[in-house]
PDB file of N, CA, C and O in Angstrom:
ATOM      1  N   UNK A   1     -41.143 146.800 144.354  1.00  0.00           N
ATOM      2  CA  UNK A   1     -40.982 145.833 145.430  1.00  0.00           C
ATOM      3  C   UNK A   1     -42.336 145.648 146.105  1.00  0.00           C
ATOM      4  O   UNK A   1     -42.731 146.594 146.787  1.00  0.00           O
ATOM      5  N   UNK A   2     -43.085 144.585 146.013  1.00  0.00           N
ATOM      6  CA  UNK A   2     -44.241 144.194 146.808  1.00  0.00           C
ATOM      7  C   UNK A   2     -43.720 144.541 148.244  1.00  0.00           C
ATOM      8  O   UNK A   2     -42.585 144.506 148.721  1.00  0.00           O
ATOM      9  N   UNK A   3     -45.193 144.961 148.882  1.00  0.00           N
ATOM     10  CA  UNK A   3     -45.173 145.367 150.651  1.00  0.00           C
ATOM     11  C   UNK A   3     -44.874 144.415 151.087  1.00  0.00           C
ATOM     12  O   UNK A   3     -44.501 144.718 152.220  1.00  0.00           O
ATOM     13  N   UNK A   4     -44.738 143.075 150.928  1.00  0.00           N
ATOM     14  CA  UNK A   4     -44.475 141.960 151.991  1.00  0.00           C
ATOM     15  C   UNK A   4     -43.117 142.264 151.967  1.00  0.00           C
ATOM     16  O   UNK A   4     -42.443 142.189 152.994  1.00  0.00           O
ATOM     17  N   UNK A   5     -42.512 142.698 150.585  1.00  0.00           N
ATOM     18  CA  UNK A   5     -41.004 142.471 151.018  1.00  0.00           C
ATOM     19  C   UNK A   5     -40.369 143.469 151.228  1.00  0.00           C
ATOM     20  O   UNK A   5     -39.173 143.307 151.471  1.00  0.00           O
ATOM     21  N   UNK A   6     -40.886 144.770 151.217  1.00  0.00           N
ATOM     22  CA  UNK A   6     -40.432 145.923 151.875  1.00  0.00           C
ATOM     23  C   UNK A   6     -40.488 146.093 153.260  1.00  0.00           C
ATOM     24  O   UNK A   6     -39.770 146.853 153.910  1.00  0.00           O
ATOM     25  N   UNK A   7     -41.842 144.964 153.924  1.00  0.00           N
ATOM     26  CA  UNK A   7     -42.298 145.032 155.577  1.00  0.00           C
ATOM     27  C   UNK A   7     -40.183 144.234 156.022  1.00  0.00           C
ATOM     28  O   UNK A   7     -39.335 144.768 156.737  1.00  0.00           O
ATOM     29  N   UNK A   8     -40.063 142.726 155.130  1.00  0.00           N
ATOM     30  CA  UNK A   8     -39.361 141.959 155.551  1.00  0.00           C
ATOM     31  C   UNK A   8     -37.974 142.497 155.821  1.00  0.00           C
ATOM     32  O   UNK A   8     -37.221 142.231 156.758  1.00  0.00           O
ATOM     33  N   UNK A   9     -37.738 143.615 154.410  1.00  0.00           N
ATOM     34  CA  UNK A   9     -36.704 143.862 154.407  1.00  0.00           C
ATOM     35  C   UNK A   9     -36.297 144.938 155.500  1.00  0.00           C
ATOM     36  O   UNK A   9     -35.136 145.282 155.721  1.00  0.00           O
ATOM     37  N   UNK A  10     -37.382 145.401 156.125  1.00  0.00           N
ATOM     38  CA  UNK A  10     -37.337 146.425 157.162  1.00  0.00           C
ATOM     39  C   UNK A  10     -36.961 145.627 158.322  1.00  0.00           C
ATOM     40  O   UNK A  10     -35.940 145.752 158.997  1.00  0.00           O
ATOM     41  N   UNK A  11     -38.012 144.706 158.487  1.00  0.00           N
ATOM     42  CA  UNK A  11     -37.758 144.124 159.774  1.00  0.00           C
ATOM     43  C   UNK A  11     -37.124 142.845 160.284  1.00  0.00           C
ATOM     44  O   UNK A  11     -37.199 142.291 161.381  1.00  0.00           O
ATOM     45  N   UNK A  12     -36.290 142.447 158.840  1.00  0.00           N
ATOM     46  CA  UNK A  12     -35.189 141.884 159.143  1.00  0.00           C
ATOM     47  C   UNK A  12     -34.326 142.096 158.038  1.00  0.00           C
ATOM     48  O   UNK A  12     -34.465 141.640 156.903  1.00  0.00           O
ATOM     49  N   UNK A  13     -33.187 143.017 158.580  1.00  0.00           N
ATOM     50  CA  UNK A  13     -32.376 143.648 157.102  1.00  0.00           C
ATOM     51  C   UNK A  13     -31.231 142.769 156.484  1.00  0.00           C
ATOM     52  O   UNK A  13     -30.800 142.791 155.331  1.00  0.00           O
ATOM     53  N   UNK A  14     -30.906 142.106 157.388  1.00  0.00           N
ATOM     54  CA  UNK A  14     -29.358 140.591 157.368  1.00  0.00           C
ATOM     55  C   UNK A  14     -30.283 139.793 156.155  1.00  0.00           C
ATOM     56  O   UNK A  14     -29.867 139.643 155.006  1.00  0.00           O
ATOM     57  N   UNK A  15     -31.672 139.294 156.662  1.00  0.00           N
ATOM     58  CA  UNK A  15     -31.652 138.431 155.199  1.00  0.00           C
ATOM     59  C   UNK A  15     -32.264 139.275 153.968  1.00  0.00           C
ATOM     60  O   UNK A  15     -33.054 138.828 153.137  1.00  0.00           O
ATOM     61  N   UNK A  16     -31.851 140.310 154.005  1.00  0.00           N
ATOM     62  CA  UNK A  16     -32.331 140.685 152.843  1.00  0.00           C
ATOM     63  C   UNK A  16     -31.077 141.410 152.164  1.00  0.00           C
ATOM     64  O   UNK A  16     -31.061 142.117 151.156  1.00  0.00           O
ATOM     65  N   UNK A  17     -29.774 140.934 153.218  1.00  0.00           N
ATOM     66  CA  UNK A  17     -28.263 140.793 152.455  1.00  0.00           C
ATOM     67  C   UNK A  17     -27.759 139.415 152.391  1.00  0.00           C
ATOM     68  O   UNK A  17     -26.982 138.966 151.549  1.00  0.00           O
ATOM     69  N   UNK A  18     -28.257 138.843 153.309  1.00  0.00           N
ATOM     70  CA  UNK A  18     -27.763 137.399 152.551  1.00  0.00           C
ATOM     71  C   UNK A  18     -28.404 136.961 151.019  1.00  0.00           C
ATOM     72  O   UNK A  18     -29.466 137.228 150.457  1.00  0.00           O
ATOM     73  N   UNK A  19     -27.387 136.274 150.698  1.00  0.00           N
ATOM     74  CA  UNK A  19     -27.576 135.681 149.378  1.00  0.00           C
ATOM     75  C   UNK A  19     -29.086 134.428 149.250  1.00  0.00           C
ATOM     76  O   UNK A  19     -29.247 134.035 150.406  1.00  0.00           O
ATOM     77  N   UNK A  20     -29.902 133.894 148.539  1.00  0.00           N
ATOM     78  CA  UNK A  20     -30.728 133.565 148.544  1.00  0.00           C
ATOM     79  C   UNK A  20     -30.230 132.298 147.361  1.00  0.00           C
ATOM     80  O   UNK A  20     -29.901 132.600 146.214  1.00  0.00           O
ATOM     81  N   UNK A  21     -30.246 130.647 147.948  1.00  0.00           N
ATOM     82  CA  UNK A  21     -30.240 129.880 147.049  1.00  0.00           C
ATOM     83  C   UNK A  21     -31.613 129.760 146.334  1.00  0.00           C
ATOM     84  O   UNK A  21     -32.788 130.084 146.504  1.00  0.00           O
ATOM     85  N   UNK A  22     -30.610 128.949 145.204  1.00  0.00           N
ATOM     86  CA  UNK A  22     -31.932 128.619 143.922  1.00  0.00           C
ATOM     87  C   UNK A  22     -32.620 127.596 144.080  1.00  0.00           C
ATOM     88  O   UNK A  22     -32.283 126.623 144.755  1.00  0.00           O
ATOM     89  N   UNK A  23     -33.699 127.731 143.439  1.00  0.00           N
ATOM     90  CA  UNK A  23     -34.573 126.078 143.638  1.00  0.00           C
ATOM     91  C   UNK A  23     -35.780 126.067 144.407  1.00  0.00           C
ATOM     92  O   UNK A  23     -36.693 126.891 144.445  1.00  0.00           O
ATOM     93  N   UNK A  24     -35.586 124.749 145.143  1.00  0.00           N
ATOM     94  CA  UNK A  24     -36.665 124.659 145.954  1.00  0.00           C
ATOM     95  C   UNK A  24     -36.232 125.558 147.821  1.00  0.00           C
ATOM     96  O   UNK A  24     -37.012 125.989 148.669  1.00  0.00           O
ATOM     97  N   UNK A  25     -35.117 125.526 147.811  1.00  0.00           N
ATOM     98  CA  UNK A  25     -34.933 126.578 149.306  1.00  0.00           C
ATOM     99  C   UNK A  25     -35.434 127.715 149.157  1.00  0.00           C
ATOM    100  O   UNK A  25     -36.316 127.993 149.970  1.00  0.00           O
ATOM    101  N   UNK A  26     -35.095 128.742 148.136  1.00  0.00           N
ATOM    102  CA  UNK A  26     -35.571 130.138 147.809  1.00  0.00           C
ATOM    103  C   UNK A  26     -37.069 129.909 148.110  1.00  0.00           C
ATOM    104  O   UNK A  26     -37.759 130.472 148.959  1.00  0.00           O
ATOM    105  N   UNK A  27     -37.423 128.927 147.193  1.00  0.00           N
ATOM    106  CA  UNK A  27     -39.178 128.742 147.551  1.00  0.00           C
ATOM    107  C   UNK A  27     -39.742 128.826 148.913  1.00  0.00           C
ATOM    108  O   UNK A  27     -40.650 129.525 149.362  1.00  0.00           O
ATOM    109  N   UNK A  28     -38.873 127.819 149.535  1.00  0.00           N
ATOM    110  CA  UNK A  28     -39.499 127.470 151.175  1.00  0.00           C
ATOM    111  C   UNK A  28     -38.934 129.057 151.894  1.00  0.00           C
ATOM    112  O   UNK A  28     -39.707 129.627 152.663  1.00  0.00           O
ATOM    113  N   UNK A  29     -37.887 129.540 151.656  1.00  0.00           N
ATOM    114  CA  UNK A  29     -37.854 130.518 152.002  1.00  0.00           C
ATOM    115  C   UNK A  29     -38.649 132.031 151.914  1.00  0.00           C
ATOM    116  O   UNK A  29     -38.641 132.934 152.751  1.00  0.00           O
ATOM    117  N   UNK A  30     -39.224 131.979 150.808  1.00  0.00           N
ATOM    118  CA  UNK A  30     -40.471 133.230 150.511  1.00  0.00           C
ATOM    119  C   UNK A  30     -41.808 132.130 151.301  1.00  0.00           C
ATOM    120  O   UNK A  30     -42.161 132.574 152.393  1.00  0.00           O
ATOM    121  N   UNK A  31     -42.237 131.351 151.044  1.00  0.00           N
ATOM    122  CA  UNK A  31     -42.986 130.928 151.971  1.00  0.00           C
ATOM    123  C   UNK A  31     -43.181 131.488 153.369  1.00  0.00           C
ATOM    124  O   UNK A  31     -43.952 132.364 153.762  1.00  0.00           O
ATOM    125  N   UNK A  32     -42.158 130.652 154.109  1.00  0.00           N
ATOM    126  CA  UNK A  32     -41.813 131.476 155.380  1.00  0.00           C
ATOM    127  C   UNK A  32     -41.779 132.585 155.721  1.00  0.00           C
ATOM    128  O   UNK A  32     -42.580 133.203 156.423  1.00  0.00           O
ATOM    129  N   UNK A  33     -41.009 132.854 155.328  1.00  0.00           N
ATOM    130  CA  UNK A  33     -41.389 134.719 154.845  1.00  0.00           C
ATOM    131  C   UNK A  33     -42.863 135.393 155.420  1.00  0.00           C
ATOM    132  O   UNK A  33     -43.480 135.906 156.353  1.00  0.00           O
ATOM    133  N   UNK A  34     -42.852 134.885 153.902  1.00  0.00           N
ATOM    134  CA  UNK A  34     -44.647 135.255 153.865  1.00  0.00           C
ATOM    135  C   UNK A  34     -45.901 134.981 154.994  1.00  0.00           C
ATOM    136  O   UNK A  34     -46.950 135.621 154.929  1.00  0.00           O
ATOM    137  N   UNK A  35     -45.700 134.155 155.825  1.00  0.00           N
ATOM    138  CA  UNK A  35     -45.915 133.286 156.613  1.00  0.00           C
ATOM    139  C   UNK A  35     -46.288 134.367 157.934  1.00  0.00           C
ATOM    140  O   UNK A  35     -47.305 134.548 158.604  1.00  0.00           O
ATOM    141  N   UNK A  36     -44.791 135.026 157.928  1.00  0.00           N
ATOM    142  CA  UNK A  36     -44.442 135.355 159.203  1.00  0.00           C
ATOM    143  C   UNK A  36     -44.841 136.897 158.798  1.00  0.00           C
ATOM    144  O   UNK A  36     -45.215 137.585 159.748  1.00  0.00           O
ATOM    145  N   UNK A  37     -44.816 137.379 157.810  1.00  0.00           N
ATOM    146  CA  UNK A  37     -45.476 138.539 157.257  1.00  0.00           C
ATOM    147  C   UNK A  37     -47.079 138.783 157.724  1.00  0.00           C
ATOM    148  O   UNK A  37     -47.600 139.683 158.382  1.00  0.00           O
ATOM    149  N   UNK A  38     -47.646 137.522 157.059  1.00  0.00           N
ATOM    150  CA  UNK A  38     -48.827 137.330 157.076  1.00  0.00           C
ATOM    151  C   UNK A  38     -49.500 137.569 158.464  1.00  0.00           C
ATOM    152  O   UNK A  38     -50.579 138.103 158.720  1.00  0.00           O
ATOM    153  N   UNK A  39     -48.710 137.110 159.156  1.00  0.00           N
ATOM    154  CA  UNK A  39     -49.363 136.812 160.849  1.00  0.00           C
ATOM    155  C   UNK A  39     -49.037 138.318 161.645  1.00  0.00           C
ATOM    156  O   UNK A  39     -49.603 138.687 162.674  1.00  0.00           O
ATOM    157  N   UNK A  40     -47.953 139.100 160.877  1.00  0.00           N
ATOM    158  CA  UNK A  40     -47.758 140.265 161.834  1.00  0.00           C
ATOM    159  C   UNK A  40     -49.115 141.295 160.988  1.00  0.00           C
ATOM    160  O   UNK A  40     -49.669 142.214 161.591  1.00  0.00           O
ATOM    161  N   UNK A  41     -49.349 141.043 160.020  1.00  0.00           N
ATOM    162  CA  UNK A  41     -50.431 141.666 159.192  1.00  0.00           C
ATOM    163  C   UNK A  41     -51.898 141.540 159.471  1.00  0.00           C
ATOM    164  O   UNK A  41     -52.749 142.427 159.413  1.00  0.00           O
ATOM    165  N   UNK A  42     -52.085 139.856 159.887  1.00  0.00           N
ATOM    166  CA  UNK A  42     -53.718 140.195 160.428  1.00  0.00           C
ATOM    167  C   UNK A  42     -53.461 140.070 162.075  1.00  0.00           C
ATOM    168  O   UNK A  42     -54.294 139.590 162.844  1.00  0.00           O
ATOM    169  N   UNK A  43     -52.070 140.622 162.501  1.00  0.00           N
ATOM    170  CA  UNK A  43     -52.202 140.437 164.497  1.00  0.00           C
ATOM    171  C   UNK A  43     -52.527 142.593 164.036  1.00  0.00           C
ATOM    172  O   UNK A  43     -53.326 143.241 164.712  1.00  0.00           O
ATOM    173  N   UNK A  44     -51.956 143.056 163.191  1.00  0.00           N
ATOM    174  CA  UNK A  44     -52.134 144.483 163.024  1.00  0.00           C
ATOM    175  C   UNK A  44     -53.265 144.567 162.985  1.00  0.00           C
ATOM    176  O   UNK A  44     -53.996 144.776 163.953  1.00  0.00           O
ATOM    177  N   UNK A  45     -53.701 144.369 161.494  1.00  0.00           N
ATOM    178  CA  UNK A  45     -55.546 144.314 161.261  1.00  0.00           C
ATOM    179  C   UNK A  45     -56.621 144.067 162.198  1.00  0.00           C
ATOM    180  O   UNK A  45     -57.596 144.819 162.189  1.00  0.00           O
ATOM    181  N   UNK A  46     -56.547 143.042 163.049  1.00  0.00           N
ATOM    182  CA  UNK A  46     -56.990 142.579 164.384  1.00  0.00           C
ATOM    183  C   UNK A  46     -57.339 144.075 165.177  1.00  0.00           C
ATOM    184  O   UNK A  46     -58.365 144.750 165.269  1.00  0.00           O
ATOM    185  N   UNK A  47     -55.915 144.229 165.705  1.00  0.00           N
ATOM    186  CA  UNK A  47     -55.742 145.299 166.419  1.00  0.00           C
ATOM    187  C   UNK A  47     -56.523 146.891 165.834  1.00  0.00           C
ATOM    188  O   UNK A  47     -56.814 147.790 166.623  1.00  0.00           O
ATOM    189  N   UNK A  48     -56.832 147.003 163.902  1.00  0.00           N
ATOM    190  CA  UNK A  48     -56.974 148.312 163.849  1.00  0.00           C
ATOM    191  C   UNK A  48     -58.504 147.776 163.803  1.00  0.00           C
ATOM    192  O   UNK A  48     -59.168 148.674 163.286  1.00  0.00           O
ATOM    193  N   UNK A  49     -59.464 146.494 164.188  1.00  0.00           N
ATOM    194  CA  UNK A  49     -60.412 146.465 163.799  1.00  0.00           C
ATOM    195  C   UNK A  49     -60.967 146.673 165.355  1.00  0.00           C
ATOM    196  O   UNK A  49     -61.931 147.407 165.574  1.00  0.00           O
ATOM    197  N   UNK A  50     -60.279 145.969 166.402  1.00  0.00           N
ATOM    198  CA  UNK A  50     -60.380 146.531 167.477  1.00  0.00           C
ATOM    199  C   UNK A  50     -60.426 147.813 168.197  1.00  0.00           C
ATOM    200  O   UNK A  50     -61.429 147.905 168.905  1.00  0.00           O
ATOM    201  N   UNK A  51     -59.719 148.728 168.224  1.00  0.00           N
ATOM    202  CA  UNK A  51     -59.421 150.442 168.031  1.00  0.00           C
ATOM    203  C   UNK A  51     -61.138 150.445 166.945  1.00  0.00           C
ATOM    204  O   UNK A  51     -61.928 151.152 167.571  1.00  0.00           O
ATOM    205  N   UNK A  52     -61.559 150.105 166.137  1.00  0.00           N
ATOM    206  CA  UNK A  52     -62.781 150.822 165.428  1.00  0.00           C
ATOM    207  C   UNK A  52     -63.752 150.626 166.035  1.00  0.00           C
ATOM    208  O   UNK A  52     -64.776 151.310 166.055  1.00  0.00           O
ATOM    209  N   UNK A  53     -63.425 149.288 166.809  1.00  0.00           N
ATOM    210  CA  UNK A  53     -65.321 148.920 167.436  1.00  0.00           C
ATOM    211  C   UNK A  53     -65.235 149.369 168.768  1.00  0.00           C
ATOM    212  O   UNK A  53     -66.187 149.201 169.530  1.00  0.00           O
ATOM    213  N   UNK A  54     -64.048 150.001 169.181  1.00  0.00           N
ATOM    214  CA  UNK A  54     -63.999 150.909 170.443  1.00  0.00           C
ATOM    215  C   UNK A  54     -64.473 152.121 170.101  1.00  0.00           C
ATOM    216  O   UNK A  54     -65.401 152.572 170.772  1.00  0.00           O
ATOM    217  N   UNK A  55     -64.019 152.778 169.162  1.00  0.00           N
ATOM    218  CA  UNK A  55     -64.798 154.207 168.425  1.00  0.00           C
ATOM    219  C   UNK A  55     -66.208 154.057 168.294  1.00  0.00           C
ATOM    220  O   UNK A  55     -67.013 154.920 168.643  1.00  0.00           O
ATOM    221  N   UNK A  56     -66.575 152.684 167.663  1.00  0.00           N
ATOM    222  CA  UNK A  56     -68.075 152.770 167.395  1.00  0.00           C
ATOM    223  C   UNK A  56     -68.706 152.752 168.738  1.00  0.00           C
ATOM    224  O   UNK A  56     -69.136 153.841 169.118  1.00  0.00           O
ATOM    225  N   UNK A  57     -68.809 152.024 169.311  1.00  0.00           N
ATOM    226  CA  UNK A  57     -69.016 152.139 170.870  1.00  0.00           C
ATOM    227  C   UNK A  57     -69.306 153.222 171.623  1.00  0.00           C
ATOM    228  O   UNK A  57     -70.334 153.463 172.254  1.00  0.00           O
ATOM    229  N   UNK A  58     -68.189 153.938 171.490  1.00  0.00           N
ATOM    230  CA  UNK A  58     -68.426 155.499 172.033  1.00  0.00           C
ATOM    231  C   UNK A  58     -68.962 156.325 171.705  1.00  0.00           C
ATOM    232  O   UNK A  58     -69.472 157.210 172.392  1.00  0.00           O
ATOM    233  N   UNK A  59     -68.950 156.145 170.045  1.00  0.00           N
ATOM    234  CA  UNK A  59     -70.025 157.003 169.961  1.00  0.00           C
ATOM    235  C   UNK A  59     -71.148 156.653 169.795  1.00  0.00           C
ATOM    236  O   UNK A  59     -71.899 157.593 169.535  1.00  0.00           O
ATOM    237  N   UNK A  60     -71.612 155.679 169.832  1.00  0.00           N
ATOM    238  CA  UNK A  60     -72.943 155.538 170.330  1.00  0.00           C
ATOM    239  C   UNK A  60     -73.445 155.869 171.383  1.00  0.00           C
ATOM    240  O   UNK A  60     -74.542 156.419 171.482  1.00  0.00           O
ATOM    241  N   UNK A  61     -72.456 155.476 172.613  1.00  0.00           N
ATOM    242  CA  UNK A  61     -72.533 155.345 174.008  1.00  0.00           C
ATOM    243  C   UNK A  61     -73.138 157.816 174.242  1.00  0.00           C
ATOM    244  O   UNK A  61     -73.935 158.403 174.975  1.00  0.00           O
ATOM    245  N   UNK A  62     -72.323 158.204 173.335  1.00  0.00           N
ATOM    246  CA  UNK A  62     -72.287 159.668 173.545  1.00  0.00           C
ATOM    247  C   UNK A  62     -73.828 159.444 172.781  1.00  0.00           C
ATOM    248  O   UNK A  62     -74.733 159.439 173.615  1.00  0.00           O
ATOM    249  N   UNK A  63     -74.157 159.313 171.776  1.00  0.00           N
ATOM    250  CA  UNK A  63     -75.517 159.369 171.447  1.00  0.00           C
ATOM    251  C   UNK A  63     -76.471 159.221 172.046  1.00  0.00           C
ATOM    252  O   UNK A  63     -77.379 160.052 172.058  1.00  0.00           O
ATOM    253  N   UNK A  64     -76.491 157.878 172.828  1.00  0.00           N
ATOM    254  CA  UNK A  64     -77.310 157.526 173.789  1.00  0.00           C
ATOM    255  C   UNK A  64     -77.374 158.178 175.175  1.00  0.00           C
ATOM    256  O   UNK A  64     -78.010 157.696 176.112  1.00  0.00           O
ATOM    257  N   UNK A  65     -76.699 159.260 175.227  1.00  0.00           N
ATOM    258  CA  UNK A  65     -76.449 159.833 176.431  1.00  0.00           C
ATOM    259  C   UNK A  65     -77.372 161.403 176.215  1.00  0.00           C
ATOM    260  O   UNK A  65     -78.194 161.999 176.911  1.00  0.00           O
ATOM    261  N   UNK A  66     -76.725 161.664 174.853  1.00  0.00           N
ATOM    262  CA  UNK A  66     -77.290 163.168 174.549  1.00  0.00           C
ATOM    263  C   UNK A  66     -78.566 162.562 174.316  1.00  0.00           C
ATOM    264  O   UNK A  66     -79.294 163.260 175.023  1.00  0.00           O
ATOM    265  N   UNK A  67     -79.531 161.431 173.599  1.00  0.00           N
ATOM    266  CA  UNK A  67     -80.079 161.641 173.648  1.00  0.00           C
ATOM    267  C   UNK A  67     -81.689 161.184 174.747  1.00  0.00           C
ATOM    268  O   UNK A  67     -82.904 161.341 174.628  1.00  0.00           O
ATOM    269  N   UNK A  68     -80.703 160.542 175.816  1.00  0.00           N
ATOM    270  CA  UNK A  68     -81.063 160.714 176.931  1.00  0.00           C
ATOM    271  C   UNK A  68     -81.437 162.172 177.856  1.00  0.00           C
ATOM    272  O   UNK A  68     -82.359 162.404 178.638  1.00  0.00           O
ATOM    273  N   UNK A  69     -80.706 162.705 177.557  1.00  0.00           N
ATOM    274  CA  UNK A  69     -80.307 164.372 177.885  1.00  0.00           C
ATOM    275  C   UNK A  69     -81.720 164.977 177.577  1.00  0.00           C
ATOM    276  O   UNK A  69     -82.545 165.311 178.428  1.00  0.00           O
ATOM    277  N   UNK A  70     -81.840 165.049 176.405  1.00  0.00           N
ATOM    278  CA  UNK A  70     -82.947 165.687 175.703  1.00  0.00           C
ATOM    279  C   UNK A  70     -84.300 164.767 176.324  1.00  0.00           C
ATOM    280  O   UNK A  70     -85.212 165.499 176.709  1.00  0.00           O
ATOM    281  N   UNK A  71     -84.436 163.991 176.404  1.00  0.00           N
ATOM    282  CA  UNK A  71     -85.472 163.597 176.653  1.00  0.00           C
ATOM    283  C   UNK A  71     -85.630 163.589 178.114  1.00  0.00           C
ATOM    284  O   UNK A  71     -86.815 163.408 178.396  1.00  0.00           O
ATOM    285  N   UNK A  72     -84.924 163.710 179.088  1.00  0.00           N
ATOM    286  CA  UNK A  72     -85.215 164.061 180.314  1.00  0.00           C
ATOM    287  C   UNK A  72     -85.370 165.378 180.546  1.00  0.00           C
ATOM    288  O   UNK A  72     -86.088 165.771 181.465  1.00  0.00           O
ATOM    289  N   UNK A  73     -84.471 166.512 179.438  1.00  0.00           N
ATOM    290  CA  UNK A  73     -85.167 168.124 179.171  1.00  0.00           C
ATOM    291  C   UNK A  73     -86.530 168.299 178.967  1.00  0.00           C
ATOM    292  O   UNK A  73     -87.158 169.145 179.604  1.00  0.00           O
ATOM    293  N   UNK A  74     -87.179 167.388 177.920  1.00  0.00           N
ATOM    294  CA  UNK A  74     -88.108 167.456 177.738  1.00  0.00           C
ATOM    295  C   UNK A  74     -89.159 167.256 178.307  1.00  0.00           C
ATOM    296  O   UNK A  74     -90.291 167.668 178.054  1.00  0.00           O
ATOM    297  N   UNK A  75     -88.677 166.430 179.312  1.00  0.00           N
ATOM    298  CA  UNK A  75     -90.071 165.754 180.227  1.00  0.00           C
ATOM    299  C   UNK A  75     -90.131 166.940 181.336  1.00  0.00           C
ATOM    300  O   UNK A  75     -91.141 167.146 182.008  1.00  0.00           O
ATOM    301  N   UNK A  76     -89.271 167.483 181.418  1.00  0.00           N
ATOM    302  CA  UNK A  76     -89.351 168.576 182.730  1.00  0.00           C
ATOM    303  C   UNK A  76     -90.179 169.669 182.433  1.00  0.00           C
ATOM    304  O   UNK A  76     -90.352 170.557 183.267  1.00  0.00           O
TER     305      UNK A  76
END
């Protein structure tokens, strides 16, 4: 089972017991789907790329501190 449809079937379990017509609805229906998959996937990604450039940040911010540290040790 592809992750899109293991995310779908999690987080909406009714249509993944309803029956699914043939044709062109089934189509528009994985579309949609996918759609709405897609958007909870890069609002996540977003979010874990955010959380990283907060990490990077800090630790720089701690770098720039220690090595502030040291260099005001040093001057003394």
């Amino acid at each position: 089972m592809p992750v899109y449809q293991a995310v779908l079937a999690a987080r909406y379990p009714r249509a993944a017991e309803e029956p699914v017509a043939a044709g062109r609805q089934s189509d528009r229906v994985a579309r949609i789907s996918w759609a709405r998959v897609s958007k909870e996937v890069s609002t996540y990604l977003l979010l874990v790329l955010r959380g990283l450039e907060f990490l990077v940040e800090e630790e720089i911010r701690s770098k720039l501190q220690v090595r502030a540290r040291l260099s005001a040790v040093n001057c003394e």
